[in-house]
PDBQT receptor file of N, H, CA, C and O in Angstrom, charges set to zero:
ATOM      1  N   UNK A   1    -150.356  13.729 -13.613  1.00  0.00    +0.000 N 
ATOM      2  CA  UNK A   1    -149.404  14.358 -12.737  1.00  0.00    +0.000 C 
ATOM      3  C   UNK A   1    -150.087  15.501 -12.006  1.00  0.00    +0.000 C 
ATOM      4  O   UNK A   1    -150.843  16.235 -12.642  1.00  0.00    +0.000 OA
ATOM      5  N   UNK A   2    -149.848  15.718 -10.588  1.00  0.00    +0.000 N 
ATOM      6  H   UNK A   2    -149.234  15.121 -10.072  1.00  0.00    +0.000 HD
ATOM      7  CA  UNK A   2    -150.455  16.423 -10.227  1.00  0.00    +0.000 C 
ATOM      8  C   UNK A   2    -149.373  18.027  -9.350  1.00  0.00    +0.000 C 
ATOM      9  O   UNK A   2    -148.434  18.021  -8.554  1.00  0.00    +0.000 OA
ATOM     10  N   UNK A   3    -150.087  19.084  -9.983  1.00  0.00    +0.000 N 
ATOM     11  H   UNK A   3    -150.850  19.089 -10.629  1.00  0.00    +0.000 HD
ATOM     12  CA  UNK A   3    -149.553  20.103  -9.742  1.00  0.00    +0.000 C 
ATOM     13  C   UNK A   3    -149.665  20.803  -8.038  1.00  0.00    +0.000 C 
ATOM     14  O   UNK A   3    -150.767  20.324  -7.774  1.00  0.00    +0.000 OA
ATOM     15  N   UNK A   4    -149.281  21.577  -6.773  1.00  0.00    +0.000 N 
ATOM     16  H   UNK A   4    -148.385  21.967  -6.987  1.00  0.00    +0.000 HD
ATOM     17  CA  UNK A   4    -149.550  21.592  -5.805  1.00  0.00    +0.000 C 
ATOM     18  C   UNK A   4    -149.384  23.077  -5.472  1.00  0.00    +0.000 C 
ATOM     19  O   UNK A   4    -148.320  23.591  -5.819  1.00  0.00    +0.000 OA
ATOM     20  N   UNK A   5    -150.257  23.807  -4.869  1.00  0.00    +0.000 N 
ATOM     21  H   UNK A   5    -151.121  23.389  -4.587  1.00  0.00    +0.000 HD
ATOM     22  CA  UNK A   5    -149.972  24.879  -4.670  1.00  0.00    +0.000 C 
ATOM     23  C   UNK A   5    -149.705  25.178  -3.259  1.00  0.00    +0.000 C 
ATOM     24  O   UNK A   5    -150.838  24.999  -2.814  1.00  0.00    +0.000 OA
ATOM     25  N   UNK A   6    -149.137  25.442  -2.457  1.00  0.00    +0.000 N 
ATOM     26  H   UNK A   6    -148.216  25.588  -2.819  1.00  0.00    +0.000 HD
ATOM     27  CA  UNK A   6    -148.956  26.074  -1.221  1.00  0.00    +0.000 C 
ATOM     28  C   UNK A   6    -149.251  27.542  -1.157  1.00  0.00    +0.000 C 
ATOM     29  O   UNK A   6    -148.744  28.519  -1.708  1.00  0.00    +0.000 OA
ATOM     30  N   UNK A   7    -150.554  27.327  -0.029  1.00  0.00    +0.000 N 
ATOM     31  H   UNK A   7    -150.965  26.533   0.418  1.00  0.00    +0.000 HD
ATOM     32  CA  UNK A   7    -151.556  29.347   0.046  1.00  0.00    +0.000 C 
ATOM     33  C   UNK A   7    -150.815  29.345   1.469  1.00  0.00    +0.000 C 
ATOM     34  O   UNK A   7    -150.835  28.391   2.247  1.00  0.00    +0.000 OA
ATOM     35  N   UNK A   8    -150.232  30.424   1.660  1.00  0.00    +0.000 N 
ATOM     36  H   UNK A   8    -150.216  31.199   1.028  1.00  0.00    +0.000 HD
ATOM     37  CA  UNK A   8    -150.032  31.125   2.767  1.00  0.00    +0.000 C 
ATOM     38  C   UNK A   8    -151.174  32.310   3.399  1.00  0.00    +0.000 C 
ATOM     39  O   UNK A   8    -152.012  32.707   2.590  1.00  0.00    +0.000 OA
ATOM     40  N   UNK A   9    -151.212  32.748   4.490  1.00  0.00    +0.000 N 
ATOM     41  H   UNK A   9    -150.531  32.426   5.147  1.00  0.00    +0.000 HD
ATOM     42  CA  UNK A   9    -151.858  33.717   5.102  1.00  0.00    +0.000 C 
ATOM     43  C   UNK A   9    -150.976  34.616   5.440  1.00  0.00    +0.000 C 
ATOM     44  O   UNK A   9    -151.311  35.278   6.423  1.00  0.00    +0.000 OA
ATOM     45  N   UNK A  10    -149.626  34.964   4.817  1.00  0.00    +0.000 N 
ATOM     46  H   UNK A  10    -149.354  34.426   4.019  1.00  0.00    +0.000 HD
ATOM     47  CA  UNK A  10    -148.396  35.402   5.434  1.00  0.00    +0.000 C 
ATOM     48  C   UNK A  10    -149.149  37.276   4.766  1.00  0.00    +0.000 C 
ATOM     49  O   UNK A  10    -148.991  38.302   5.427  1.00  0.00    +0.000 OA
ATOM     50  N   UNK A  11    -149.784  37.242   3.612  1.00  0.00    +0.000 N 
ATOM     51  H   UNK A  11    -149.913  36.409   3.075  1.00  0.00    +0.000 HD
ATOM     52  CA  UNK A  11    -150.454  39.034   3.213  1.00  0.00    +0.000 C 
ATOM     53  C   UNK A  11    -151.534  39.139   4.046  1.00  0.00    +0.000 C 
ATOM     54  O   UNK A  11    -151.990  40.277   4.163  1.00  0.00    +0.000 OA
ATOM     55  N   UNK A  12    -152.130  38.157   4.729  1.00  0.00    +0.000 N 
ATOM     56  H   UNK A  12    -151.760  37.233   4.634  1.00  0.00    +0.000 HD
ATOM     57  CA  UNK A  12    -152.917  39.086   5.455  1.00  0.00    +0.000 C 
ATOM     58  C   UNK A  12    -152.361  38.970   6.806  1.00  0.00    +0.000 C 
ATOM     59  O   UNK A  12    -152.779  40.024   7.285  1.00  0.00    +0.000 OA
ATOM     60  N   UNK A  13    -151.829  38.510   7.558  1.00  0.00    +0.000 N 
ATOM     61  H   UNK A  13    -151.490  37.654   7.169  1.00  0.00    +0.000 HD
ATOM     62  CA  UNK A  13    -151.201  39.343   8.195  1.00  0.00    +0.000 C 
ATOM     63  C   UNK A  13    -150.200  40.026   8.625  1.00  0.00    +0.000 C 
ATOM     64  O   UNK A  13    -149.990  40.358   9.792  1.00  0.00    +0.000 OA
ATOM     65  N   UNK A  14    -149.443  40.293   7.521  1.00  0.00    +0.000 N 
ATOM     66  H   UNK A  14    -149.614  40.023   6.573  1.00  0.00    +0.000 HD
ATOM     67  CA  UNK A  14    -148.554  41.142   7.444  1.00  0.00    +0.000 C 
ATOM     68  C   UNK A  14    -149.308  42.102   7.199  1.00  0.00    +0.000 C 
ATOM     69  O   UNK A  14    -148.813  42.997   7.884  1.00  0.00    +0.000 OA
ATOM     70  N   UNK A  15    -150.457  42.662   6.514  1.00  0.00    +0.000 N 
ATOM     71  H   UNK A  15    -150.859  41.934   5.957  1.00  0.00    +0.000 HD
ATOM     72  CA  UNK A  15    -151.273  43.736   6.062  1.00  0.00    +0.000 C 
ATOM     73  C   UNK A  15    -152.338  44.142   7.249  1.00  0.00    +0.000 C 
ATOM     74  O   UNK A  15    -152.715  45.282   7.520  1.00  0.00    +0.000 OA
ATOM     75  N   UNK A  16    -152.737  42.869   7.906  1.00  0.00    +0.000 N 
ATOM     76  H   UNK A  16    -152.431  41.943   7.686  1.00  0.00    +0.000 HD
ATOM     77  CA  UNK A  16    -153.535  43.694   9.125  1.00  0.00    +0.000 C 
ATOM     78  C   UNK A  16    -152.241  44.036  10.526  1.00  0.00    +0.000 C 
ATOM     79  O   UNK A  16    -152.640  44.693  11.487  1.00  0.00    +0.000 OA
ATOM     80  N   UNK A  17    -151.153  43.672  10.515  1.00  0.00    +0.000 N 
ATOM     81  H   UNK A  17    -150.828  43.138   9.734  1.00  0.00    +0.000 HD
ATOM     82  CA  UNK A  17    -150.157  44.694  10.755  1.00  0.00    +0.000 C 
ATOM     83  C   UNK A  17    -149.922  45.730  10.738  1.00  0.00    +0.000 C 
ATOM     84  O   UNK A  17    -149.789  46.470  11.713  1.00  0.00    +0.000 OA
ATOM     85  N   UNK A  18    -149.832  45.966   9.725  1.00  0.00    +0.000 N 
ATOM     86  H   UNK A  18    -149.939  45.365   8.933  1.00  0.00    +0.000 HD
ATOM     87  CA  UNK A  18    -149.662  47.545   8.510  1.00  0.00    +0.000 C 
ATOM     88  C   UNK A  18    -150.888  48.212   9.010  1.00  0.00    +0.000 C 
ATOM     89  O   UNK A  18    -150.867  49.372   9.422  1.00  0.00    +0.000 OA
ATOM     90  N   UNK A  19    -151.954  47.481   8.974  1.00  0.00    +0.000 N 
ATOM     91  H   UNK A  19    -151.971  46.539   8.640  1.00  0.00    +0.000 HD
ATOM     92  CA  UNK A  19    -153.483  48.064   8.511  1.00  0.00    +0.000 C 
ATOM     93  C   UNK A  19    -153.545  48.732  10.338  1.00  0.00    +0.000 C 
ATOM     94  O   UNK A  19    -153.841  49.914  10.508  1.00  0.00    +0.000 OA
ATOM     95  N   UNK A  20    -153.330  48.101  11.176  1.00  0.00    +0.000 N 
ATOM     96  H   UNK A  20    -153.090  47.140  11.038  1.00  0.00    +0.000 HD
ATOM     97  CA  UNK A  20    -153.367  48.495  12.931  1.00  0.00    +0.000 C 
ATOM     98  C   UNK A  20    -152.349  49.783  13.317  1.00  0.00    +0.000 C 
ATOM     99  O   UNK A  20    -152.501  50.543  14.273  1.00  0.00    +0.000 OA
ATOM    100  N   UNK A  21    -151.196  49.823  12.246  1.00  0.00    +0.000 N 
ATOM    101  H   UNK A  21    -151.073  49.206  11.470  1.00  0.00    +0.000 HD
ATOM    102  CA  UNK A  21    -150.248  50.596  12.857  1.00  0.00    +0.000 C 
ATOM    103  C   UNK A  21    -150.702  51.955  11.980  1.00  0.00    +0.000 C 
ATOM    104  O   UNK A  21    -150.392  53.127  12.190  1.00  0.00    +0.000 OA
ATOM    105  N   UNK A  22    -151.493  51.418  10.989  1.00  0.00    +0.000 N 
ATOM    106  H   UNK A  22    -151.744  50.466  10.819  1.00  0.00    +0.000 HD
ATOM    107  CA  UNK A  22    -151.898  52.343  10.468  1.00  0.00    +0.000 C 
ATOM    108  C   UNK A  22    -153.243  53.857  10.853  1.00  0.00    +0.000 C 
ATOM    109  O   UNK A  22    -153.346  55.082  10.789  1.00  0.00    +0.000 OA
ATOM    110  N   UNK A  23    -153.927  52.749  11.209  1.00  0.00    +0.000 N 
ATOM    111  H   UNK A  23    -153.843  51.754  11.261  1.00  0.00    +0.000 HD
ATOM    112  CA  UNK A  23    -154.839  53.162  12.724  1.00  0.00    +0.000 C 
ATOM    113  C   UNK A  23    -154.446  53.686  14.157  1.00  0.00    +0.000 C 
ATOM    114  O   UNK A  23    -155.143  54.403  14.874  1.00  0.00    +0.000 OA
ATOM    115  N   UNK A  24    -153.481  53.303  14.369  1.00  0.00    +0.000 N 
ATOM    116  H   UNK A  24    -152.915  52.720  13.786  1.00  0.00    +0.000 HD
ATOM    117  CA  UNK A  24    -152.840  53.862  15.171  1.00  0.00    +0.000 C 
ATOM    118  C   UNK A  24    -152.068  54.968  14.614  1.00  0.00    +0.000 C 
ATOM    119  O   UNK A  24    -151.736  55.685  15.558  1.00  0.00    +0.000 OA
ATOM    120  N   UNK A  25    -151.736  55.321  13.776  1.00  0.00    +0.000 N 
ATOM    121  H   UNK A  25    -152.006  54.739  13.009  1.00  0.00    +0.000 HD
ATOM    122  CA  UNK A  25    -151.075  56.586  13.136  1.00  0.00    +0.000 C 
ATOM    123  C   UNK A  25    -152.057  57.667  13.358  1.00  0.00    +0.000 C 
ATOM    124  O   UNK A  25    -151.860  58.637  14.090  1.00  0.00    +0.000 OA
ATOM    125  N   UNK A  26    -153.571  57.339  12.395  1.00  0.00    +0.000 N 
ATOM    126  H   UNK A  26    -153.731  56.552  11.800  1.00  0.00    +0.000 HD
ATOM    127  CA  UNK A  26    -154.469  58.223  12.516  1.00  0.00    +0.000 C 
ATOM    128  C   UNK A  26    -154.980  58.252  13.762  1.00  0.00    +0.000 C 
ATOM    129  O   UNK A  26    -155.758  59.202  13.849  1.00  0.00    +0.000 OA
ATOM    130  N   UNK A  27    -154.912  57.762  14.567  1.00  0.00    +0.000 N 
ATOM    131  H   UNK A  27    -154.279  56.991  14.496  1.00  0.00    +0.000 HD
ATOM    132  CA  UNK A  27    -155.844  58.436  16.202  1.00  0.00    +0.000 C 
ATOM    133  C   UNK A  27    -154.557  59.285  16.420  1.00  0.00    +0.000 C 
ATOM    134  O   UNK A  27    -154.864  60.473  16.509  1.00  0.00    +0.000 OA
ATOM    135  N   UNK A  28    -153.425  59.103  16.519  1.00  0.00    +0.000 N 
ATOM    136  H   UNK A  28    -153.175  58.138  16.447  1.00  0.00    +0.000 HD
ATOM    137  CA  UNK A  28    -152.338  60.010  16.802  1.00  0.00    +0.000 C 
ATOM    138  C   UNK A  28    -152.796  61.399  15.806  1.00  0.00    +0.000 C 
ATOM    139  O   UNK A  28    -153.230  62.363  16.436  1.00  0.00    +0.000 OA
ATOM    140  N   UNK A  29    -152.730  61.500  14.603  1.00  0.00    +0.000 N 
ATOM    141  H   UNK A  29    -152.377  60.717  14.091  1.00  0.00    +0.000 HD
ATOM    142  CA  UNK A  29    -153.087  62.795  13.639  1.00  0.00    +0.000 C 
ATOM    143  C   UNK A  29    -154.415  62.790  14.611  1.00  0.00    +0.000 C 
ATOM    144  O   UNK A  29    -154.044  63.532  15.520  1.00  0.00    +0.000 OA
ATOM    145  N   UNK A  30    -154.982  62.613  14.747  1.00  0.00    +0.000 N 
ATOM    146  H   UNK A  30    -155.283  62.010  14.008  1.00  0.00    +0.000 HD
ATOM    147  CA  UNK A  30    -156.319  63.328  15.022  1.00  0.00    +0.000 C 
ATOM    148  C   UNK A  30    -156.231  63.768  16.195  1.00  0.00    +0.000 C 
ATOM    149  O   UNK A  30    -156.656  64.916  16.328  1.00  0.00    +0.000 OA
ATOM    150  N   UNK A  31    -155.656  63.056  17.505  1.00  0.00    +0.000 N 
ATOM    151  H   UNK A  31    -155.311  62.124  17.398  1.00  0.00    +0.000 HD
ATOM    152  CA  UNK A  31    -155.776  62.970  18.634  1.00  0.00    +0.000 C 
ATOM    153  C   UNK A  31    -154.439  64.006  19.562  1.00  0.00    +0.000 C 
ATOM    154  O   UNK A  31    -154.433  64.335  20.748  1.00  0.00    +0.000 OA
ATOM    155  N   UNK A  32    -153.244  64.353  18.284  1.00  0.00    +0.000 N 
ATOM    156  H   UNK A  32    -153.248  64.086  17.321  1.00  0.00    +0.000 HD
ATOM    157  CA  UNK A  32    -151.922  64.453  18.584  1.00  0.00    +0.000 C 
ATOM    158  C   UNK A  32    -151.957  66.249  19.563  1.00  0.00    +0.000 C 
ATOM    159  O   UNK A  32    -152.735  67.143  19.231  1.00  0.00    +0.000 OA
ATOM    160  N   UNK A  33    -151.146  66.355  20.499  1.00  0.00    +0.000 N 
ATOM    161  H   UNK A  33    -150.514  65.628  20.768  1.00  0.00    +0.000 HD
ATOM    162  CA  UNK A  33    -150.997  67.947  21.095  1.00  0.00    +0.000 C 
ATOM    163  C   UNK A  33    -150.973  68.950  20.149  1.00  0.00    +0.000 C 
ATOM    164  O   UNK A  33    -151.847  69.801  19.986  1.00  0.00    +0.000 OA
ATOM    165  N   UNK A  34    -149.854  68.813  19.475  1.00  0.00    +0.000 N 
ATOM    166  H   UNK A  34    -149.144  68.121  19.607  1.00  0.00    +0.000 HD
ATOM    167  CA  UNK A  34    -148.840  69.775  18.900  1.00  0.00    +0.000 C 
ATOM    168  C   UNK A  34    -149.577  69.257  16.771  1.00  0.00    +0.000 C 
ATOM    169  O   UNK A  34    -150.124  68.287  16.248  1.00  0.00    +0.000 OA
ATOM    170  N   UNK A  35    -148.965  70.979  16.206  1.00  0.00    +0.000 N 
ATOM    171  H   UNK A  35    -148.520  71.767  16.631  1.00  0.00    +0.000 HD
ATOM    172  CA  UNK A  35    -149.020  70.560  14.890  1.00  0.00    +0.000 C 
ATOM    173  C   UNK A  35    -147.531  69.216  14.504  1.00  0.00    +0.000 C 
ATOM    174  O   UNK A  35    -147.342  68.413  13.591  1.00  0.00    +0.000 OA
ATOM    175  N   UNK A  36    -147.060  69.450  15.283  1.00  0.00    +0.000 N 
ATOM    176  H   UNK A  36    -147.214  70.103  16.025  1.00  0.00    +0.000 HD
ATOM    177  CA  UNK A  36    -145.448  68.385  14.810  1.00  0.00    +0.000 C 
ATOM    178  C   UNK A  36    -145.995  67.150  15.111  1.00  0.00    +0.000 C 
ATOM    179  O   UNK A  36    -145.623  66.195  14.430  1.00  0.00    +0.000 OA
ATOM    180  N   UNK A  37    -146.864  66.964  16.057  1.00  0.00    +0.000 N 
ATOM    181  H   UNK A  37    -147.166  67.741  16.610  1.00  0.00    +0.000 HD
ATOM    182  CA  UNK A  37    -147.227  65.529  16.695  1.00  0.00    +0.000 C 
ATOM    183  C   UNK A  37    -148.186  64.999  15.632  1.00  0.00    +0.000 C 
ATOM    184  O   UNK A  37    -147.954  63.998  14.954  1.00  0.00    +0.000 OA
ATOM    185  N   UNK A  38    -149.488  65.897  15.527  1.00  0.00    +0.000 N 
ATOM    186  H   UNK A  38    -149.676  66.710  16.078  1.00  0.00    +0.000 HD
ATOM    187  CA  UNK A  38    -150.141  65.578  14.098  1.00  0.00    +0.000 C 
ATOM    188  C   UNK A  38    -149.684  65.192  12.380  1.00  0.00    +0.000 C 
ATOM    189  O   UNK A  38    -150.282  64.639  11.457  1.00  0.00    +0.000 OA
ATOM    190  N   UNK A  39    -148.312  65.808  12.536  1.00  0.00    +0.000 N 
ATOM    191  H   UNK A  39    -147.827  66.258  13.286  1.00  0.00    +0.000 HD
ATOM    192  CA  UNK A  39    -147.914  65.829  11.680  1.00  0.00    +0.000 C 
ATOM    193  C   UNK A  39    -146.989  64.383  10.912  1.00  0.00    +0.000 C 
ATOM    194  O   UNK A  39    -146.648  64.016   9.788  1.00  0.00    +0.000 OA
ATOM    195  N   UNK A  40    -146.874  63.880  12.454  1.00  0.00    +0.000 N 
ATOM    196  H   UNK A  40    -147.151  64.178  13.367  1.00  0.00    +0.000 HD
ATOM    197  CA  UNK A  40    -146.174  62.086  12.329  1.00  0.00    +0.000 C 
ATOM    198  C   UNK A  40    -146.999  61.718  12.376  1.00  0.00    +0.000 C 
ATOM    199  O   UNK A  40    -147.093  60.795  11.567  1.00  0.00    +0.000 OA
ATOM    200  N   UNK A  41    -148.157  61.930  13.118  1.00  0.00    +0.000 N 
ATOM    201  H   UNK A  41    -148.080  62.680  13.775  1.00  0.00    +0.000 HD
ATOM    202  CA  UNK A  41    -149.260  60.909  12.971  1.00  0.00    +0.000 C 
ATOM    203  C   UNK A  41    -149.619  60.412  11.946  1.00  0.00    +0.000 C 
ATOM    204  O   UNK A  41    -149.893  59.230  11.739  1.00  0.00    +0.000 OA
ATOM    205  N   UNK A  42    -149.660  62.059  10.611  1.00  0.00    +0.000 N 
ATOM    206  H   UNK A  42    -149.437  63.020  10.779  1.00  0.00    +0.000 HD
ATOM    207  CA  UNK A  42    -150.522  61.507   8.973  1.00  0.00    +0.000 C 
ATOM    208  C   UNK A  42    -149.285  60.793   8.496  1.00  0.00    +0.000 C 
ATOM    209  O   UNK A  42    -149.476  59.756   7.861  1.00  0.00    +0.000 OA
ATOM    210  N   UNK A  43    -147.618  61.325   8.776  1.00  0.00    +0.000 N 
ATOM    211  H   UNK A  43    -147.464  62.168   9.292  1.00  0.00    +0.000 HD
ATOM    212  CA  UNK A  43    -147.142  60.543   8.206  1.00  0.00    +0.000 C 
ATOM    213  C   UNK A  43    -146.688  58.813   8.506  1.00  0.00    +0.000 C 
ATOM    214  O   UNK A  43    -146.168  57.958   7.789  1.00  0.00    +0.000 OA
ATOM    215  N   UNK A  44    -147.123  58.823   9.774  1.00  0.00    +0.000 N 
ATOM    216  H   UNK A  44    -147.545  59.518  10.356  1.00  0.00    +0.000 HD
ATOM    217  CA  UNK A  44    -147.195  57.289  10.289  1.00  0.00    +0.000 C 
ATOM    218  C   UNK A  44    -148.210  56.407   9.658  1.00  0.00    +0.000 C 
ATOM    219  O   UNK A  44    -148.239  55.177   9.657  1.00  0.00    +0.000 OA
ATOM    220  N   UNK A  45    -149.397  57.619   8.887  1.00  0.00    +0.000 N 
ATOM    221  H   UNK A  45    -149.374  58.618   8.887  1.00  0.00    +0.000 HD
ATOM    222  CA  UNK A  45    -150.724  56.715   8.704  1.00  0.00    +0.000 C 
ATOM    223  C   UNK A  45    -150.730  56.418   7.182  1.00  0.00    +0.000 C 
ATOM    224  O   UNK A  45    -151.347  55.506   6.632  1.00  0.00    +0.000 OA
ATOM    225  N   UNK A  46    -149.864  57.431   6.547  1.00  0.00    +0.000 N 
ATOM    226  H   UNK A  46    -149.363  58.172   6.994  1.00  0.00    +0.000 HD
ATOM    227  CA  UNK A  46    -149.663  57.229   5.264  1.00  0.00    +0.000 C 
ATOM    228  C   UNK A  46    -148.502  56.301   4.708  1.00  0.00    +0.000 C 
ATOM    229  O   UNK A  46    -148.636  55.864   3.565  1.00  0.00    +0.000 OA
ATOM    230  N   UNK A  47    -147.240  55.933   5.525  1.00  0.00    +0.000 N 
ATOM    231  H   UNK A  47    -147.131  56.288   6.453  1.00  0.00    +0.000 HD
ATOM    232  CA  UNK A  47    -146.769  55.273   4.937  1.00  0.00    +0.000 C 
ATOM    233  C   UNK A  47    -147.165  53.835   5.132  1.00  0.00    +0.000 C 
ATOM    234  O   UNK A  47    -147.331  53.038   4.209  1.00  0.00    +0.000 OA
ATOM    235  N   UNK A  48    -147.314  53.551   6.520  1.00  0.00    +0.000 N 
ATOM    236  H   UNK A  48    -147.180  54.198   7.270  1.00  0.00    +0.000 HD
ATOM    237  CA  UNK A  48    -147.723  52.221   6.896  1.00  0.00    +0.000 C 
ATOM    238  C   UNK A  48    -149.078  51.477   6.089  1.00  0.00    +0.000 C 
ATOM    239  O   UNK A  48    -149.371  50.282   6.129  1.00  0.00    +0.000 OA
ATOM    240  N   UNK A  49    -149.876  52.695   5.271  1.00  0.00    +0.000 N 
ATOM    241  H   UNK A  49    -149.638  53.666   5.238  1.00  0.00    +0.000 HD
ATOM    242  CA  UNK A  49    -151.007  52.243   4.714  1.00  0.00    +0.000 C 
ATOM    243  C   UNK A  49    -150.643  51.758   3.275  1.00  0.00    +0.000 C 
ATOM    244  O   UNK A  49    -151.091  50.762   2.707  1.00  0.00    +0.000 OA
ATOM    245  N   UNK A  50    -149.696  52.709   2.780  1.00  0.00    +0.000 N 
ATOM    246  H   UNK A  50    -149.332  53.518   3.242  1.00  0.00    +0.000 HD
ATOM    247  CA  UNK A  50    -149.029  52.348   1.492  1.00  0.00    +0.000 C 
ATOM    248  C   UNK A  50    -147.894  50.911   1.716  1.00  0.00    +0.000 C 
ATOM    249  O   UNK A  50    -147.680  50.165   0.760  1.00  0.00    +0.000 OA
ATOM    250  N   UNK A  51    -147.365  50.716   2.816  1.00  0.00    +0.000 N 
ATOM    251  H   UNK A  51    -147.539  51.321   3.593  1.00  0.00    +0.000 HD
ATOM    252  CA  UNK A  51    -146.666  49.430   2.984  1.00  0.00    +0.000 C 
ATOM    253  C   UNK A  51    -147.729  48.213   3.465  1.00  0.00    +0.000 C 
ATOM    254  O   UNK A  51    -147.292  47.067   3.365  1.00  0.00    +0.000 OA
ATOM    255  N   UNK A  52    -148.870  48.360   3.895  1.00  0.00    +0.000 N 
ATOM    256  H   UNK A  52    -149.225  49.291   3.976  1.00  0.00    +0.000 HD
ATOM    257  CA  UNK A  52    -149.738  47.340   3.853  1.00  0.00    +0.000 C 
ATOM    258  C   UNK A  52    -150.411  46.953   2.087  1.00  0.00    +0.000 C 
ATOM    259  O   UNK A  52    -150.658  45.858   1.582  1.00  0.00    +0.000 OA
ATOM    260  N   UNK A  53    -150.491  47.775   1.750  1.00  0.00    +0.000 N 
ATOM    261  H   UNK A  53    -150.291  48.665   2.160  1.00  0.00    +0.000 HD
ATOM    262  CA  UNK A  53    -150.873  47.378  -0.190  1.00  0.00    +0.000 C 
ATOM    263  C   UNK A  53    -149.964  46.892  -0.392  1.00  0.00    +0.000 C 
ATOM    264  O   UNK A  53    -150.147  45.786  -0.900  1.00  0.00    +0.000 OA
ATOM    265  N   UNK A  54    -148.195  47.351  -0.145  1.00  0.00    +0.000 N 
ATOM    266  H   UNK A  54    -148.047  48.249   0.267  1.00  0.00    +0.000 HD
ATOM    267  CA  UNK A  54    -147.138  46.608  -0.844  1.00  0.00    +0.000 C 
ATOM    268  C   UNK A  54    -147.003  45.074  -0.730  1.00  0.00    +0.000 C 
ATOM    269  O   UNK A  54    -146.811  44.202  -1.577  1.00  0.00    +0.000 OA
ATOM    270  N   UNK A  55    -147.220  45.038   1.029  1.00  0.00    +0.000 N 
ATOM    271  H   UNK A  55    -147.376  45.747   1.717  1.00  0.00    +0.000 HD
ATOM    272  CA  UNK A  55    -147.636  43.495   1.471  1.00  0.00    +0.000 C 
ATOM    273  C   UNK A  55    -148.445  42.764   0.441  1.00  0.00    +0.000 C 
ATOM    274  O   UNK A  55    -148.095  42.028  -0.481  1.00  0.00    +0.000 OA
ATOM    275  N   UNK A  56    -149.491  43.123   0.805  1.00  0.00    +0.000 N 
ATOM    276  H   UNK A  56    -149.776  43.721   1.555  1.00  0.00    +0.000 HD
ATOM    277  CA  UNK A  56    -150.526  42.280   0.241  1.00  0.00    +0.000 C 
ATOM    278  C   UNK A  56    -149.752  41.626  -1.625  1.00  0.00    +0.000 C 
ATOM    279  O   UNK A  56    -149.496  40.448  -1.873  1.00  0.00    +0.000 OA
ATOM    280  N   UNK A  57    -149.564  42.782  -2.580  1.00  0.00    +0.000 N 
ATOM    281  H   UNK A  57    -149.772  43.739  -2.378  1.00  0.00    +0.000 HD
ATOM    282  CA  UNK A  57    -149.418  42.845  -3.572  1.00  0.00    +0.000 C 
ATOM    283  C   UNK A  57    -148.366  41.618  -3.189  1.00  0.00    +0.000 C 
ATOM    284  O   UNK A  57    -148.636  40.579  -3.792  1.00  0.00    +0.000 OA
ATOM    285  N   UNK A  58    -147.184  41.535  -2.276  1.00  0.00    +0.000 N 
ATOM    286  H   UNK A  58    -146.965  42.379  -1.786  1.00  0.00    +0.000 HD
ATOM    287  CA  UNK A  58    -145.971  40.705  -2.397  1.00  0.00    +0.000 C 
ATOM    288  C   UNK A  58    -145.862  39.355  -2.304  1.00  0.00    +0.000 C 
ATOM    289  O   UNK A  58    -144.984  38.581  -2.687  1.00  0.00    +0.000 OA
ATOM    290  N   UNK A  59    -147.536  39.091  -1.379  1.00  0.00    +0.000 N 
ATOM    291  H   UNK A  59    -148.249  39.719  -1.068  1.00  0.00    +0.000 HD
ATOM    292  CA  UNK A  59    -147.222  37.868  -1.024  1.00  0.00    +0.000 C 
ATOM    293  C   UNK A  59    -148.467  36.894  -1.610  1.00  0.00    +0.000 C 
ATOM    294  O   UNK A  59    -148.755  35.735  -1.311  1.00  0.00    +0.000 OA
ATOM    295  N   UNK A  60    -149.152  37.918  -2.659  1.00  0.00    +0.000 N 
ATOM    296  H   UNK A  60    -148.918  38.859  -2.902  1.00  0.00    +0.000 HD
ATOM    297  CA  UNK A  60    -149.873  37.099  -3.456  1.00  0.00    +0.000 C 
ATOM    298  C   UNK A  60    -149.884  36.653  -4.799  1.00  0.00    +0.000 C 
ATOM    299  O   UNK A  60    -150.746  35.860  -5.179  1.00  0.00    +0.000 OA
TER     300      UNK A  60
């Protein structure tokens, strides 16, 4: 009898998603006018980086 696995690619790219918006967070912190603007930036770069691990972890 034979057993069948179905592999998706659905964590990686959902994670190089995450992983781009995440990059894009940090050029904003680095790049941003204002301390408030820098200040979404790290937090744009930090959560989206922690929701790209969650990805990955979910869909493997």
């Amino acid at each position: 009898m034979e057993t069948g696995s179905v592999s998706s690619d659905k964590a990686i790219g959902v994670s190089m998603a995450f992983g781009a918006l995440a990059v894009i967070g940090a050029l904003l912190m680095f790049g941003g006018s204002s301390q408030l603007m820098k200040a979404w930036g790290f937090a744009a770069a930090m959560i989206t980086a922690a929701l790209c691990v969650v990805a990955v972890q979910l869909y493997e």
